[in-house]
C-alpha positions as CSV (number, residue, x, y, z in Angstrom):
1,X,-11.1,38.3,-13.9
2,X,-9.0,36.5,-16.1
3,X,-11.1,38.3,-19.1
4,X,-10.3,41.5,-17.6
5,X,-6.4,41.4,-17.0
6,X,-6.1,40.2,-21.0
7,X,-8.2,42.8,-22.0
8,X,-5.6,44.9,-20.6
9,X,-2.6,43.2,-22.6
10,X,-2.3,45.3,-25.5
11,X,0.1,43.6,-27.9
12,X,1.3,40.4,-28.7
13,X,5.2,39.5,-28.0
14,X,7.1,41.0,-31.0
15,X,9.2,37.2,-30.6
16,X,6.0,35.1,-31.3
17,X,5.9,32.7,-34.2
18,X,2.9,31.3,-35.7
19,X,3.1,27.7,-36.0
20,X,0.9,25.8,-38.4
21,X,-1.0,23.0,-37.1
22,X,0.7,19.3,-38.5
23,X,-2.0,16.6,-39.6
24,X,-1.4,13.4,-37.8
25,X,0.4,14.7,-35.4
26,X,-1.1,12.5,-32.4
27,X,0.9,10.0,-30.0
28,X,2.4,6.9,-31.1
29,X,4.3,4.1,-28.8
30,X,7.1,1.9,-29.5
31,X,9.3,-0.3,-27.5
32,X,6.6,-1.8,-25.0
33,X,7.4,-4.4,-22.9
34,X,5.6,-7.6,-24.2
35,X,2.6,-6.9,-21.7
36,X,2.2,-3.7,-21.5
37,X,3.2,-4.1,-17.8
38,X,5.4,-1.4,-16.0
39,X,8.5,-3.5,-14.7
40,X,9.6,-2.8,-11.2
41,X,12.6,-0.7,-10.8
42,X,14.7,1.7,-8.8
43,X,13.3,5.1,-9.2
44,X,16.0,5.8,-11.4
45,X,15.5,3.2,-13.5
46,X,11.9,4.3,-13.5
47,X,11.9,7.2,-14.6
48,X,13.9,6.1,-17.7
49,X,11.9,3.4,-18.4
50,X,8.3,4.7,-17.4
51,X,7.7,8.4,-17.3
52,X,5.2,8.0,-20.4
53,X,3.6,4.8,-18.1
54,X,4.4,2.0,-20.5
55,X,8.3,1.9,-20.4
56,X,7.8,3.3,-24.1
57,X,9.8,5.5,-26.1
58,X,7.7,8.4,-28.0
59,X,7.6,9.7,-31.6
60,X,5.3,12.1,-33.1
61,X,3.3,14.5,-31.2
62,X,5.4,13.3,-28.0
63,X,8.6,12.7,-29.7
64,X,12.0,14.2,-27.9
65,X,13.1,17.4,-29.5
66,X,16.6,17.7,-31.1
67,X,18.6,19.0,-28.3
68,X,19.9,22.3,-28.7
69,X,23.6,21.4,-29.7
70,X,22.0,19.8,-32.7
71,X,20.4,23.1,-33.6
72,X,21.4,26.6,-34.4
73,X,23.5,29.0,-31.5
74,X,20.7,29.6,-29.2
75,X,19.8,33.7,-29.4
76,X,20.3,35.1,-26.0
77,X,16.5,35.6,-23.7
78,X,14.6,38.4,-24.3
79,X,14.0,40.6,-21.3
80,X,10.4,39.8,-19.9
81,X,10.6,42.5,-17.2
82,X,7.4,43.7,-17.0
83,X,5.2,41.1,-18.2
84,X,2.2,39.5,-17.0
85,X,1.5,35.7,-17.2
86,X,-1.6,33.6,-16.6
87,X,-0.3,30.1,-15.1
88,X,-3.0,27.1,-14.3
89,X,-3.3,24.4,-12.2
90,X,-6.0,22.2,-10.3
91,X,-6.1,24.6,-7.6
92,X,-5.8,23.9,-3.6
93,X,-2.5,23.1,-2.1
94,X,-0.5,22.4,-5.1
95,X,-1.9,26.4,-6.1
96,X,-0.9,27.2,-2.9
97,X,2.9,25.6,-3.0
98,X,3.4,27.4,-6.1
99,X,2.4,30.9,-4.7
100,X,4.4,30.2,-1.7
101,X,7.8,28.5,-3.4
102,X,7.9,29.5,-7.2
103,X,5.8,32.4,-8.4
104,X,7.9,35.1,-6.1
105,X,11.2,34.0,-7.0
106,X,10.6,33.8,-10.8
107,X,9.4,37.3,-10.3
108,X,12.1,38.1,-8.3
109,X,14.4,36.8,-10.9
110,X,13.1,37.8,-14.4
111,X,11.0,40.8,-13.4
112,X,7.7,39.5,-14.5
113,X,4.7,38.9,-13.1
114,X,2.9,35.9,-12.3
115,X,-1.2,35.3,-11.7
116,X,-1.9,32.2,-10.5
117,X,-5.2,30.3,-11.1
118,X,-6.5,27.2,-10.3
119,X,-9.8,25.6,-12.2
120,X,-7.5,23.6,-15.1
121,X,-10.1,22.6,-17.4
122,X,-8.3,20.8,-20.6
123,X,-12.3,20.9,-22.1
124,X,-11.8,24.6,-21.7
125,X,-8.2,25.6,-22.8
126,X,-9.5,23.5,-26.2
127,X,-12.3,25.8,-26.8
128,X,-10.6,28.9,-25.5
129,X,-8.0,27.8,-28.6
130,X,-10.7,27.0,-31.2
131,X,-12.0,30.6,-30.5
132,X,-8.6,32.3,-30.7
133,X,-9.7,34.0,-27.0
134,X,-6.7,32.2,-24.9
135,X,-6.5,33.6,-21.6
136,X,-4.0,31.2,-20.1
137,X,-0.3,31.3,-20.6
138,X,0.6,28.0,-18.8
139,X,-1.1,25.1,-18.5
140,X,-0.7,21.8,-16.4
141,X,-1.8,18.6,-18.2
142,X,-2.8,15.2,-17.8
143,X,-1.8,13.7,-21.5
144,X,-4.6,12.1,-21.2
145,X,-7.0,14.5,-21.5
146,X,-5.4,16.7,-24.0
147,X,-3.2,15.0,-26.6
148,X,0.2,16.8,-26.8
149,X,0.2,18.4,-30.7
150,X,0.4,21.4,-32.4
151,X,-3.4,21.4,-32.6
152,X,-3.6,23.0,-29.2
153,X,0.0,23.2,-28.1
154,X,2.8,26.0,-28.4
155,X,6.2,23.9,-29.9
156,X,8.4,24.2,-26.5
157,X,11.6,25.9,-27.4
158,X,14.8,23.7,-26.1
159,X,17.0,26.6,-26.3
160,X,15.3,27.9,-23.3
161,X,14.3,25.2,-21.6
162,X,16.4,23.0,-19.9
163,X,15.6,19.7,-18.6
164,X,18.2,18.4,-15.9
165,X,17.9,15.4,-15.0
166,X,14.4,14.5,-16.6
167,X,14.8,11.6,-18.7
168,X,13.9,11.9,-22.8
169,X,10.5,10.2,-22.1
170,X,9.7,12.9,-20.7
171,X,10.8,15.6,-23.1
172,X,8.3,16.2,-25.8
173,X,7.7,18.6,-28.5
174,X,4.8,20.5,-27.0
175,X,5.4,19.9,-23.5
176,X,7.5,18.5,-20.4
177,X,6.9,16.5,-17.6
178,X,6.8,18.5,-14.2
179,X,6.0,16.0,-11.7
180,X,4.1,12.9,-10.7
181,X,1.0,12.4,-8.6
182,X,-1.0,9.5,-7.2
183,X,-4.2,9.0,-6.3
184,X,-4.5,7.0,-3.2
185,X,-7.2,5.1,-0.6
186,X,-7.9,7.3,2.1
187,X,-10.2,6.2,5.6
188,X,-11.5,8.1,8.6
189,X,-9.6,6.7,11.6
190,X,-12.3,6.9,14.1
191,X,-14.4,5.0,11.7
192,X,-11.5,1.7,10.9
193,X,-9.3,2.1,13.8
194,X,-6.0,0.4,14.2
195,X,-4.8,-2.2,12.0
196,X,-8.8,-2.7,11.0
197,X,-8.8,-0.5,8.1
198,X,-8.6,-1.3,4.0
199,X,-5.3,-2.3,2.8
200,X,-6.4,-2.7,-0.9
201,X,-9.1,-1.4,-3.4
202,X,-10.4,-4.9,-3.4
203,X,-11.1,-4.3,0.3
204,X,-12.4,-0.8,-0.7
205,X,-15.1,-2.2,-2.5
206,X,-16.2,-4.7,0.1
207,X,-18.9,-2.7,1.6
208,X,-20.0,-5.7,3.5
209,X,-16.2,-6.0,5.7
210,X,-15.7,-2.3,5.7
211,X,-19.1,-0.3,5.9
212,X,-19.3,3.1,5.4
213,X,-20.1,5.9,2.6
214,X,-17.5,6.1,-0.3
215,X,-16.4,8.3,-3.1
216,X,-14.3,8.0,-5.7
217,X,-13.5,10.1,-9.0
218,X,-15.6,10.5,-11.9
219,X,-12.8,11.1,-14.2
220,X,-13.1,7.9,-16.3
221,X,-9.5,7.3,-16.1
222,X,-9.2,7.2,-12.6
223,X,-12.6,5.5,-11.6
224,X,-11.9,2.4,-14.5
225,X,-8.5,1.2,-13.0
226,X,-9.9,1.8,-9.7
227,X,-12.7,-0.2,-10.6
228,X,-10.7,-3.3,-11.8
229,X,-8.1,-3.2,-9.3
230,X,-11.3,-3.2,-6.9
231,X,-12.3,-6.3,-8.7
232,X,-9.4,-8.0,-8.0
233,X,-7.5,-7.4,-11.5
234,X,-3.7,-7.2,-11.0
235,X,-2.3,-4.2,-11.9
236,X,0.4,-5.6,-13.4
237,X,-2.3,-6.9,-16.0
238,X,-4.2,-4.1,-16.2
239,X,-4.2,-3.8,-20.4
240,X,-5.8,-4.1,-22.3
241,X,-8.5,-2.7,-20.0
242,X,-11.7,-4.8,-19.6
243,X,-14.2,-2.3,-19.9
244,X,-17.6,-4.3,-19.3
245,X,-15.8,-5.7,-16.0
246,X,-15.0,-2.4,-14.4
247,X,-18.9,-0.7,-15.6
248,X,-19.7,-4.3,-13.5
249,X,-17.5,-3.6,-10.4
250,X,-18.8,0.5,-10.6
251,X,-22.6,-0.7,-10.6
252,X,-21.6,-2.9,-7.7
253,X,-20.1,0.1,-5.3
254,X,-22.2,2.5,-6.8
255,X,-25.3,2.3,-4.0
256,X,-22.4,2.9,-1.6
257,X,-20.8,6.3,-3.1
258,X,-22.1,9.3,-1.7
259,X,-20.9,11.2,-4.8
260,X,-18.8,10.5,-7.7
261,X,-15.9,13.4,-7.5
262,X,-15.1,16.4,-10.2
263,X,-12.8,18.4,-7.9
264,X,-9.6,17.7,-6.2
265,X,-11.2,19.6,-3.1
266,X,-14.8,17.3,-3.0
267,X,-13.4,14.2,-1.0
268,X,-11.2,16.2,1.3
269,X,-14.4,18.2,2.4
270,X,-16.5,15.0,2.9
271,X,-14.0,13.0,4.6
272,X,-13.3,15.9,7.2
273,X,-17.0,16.8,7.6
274,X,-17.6,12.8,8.3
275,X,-20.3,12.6,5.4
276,X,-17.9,9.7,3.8
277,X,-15.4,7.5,5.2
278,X,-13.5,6.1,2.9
279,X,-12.3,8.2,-0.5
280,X,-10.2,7.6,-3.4
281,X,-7.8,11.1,-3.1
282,X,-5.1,12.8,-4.9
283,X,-1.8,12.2,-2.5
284,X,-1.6,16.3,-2.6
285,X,-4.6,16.7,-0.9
286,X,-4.2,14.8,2.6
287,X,-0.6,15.5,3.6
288,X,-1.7,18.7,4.8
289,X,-5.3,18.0,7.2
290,X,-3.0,14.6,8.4
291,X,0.0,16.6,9.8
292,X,-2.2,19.1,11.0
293,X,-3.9,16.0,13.5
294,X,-7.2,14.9,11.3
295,X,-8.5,11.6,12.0
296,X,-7.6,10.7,8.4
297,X,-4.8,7.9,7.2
298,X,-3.9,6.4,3.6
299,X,-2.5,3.0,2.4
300,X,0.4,3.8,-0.5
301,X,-0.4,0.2,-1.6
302,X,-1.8,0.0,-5.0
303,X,-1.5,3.8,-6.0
304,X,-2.6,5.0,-9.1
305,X,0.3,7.5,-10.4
306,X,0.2,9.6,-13.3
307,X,2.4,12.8,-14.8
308,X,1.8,15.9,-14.8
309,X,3.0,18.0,-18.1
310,X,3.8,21.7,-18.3
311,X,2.8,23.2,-21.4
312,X,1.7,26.7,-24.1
313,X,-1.8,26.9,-25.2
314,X,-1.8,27.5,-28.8
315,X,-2.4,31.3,-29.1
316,X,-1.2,32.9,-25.7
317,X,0.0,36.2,-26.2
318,X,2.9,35.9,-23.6
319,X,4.9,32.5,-25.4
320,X,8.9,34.1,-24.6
321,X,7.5,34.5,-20.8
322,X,5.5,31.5,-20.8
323,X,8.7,29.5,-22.0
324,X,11.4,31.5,-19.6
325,X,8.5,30.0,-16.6
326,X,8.3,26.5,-17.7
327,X,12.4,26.2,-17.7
328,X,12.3,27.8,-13.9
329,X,9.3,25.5,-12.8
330,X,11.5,22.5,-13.7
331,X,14.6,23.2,-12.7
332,X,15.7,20.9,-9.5
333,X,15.6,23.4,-6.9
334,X,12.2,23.9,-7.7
335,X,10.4,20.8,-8.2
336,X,12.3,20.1,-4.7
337,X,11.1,23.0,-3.4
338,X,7.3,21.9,-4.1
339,X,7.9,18.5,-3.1
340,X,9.1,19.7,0.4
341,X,6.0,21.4,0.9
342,X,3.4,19.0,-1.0
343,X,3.6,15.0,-1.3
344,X,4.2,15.2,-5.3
345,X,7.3,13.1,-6.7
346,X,9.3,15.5,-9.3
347,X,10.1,14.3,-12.6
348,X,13.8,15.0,-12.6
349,X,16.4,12.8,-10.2
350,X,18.2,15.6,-10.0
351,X,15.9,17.3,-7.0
352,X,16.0,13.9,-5.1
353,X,18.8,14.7,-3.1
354,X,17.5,18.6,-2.5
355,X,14.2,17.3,-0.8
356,X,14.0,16.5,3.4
357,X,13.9,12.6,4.0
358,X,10.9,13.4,5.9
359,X,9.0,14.8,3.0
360,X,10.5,11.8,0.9
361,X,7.4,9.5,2.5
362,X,5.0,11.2,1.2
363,X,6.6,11.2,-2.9
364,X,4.8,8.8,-5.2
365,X,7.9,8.2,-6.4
366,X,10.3,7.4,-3.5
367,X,12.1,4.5,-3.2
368,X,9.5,2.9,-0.8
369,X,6.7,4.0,-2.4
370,X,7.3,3.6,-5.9
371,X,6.9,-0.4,-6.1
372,X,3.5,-0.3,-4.1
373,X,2.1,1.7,-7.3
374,X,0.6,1.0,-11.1
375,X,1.1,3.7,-13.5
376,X,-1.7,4.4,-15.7
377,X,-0.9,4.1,-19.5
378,X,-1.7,7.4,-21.3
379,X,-1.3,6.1,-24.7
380,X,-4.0,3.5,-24.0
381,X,-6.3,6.5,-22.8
382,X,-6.0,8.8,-25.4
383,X,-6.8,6.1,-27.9
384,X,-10.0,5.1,-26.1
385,X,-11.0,7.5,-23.5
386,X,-14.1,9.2,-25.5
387,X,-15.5,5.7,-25.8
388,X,-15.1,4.8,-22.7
389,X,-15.7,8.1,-21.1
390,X,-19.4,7.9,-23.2
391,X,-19.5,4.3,-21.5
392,X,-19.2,5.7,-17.8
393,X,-21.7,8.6,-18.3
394,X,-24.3,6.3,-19.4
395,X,-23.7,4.1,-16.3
396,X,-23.4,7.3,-13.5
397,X,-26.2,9.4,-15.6
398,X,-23.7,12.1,-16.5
């Protein structure tokens, strides 16, 4: 489908720059705590301090843009009535709060239109790239499966976007960060009822005091911390990460997982249709099925958060649009919007005060559920994830 509607694009925006690709560009740390640790702090604090995960500041590929009073007089937007963009998530609820909370009214407001599409794949936008075929205009990103740089990235363009009230670590050159998510431990509640439930991913991985059929994510990233923290490892001394200890504590669950996860969607469906009872889920998925009366609860203790980044694939035909999007998708009134309808936290303070206390529970990043979580390191991941990631295929036989 997606083929089809950019086979109906005709010409490329007459306000597109070519932008050579930069050798080296790749992301660099400084300023770590001794550690590596993320200190605890008010969610203000934290999101100066740890938006990139280590309470780093960032150069190169992630480095923080001049600002536009240190550039030249911003030119005033170019009209995008009538265009068409391609914007691209995971799919599922989050999909579904953007259809419902921030597609019409960017529409509404800049006379564009918006197709929404879940199925990210950053595998895929990297090929779609090397072949100069882009079909996607708007791209949500893990930075640690796509590194940040002008290799596959669009330069974002600070005269139009605008980041209130997100903190510099989470400005970059070739993207920004729209939100944070967590991935937490999920149980049936007719299977552990009452207070008789895990409270940790230590007891998640102690089959023998909490029977049952598991699954957990394949995405290396997710199923090694998981691992560790299942072995006992503190996640405050999570890094360097003990590799050969987590492939121990995976072979050790692994007779008990029914299936190791690709999609978002996959322990949602067995958890509901009974075939597992406990999962490792994203926090967006299970808000939802819990307020609408499943026999389903989660612990917020020990969850695994990560940010989200908005951002161009290199070679989209629709940058001026795509740029005018990513400015409204951050803006505070809508990253509160979304979190009001799906348990996400947003990445500026600014929208803290704009979402309903009740919704607030459900945030990663809330006050109360902030210091219950680790935050993976990205920097550490996309230094070592293809070595790992070989590591974990071996062991699971994919």
């Amino acid at each position: 489908m997606l083929a089809a509607i950019r086979a109906r694009r005709s010409s490329r925006d007459a306000d597109r720059e070519e932008k050579p690709s930069k050798k080296g560009d790749h992301l660099l740390m400084g300023r770590d705590t001794p550690s590596g640790r993320v200190p605890t702090h008010t969610r203000r604090r934290f999101l100066r301090w740890t938006a990139t995960g280590t309470g780093a500041l960032l150069t190169g590929g992630l480095g923080h843009p001049r600002p536009p009073a240190a550039q030249t007089a911003c030119p005033p937007l170019p009209s995008i009535r009538g265009q068409e963009i391609v914007v691209v998530n995971y799919g599922g609820k989050p999909l579904e709060a953007m259809q419902a909370a921030v597609f019409p009214k960017f529409e509404a407001e800049t006379g564009a239109k918006v197709i929404g599409a879940g199925g990210m794949n950053a595998a895929k936008m990297e090929q779609m790239v090397k072949q100069n075929a882009v079909e996607w205009d708007v791209v949500l990103l893990g930075p640690e499966e796509s590194p940040l740089t002008a290799e596959w990235l669009e330069k974002l363009d600070y005269c139009v976007v605008k980041p209130q009230g997100i903190p510099r670590e989470g400005i970059h050159e070739y993207g920004i960060a729209s939100d944070f998510y967590s991935v937490v431990l999920v149980w049936r509640t007719d299977k552990f009822k009452g207070d008789d439930h895990p409270k940790s991913w230590v007891d998640f991985w102690d089959a023998q005091r909490f029977p049952g059929r598991r699954t957990l994510p394949r995405r290396s990233y997710d199923i090694v911390e998981l691992a560790l923290m299942g072995s006992g490892i503190d996640p405050k001394k999570m890094y360097p990460i003990d590799v050969d200890r987590a492939l121990r504590a995976i072979q050790q669950i692994e007779p008990h997982v029914a299936k190791f996860w690709t999609g978002g969607n996959q322990p949602l469906e067995m958890l509901l249709s009974g075939e597992v009872d406990l999962a490792a889920v994203w926090v967006t998925r299970v808000q939802d099925p819990i307020e609408k009366g499943a026999p389903l609860s989660f612990t917020w203790n020990q969850h695994l958060m990560a940010q989200d980044i908005v951002a161009i694939p290199k070679g989209s035909q629709r940058v001026a649009a795509a740029m005018q999007f990513i400015n409204f998708r951050i803006r505070p009134d809508m990253q509160a919007a979304l979190s009001n309808l799906i348990p996400i936290g947003p990445s500026t303070t600014d929208a803290e005060a704009l979402i309903r206390p009740e919704k607030q529970r459900f945030m990663p990043t809330s006050r109360q559920n902030l210091p219950l979580g680790h935050f993976r390191d990205p920097r550490f991941w996309i230094e070592n994830h293809k070595a790992i990631d070989a590591r974990i295929r071996r062991q699971l036989g994919a």
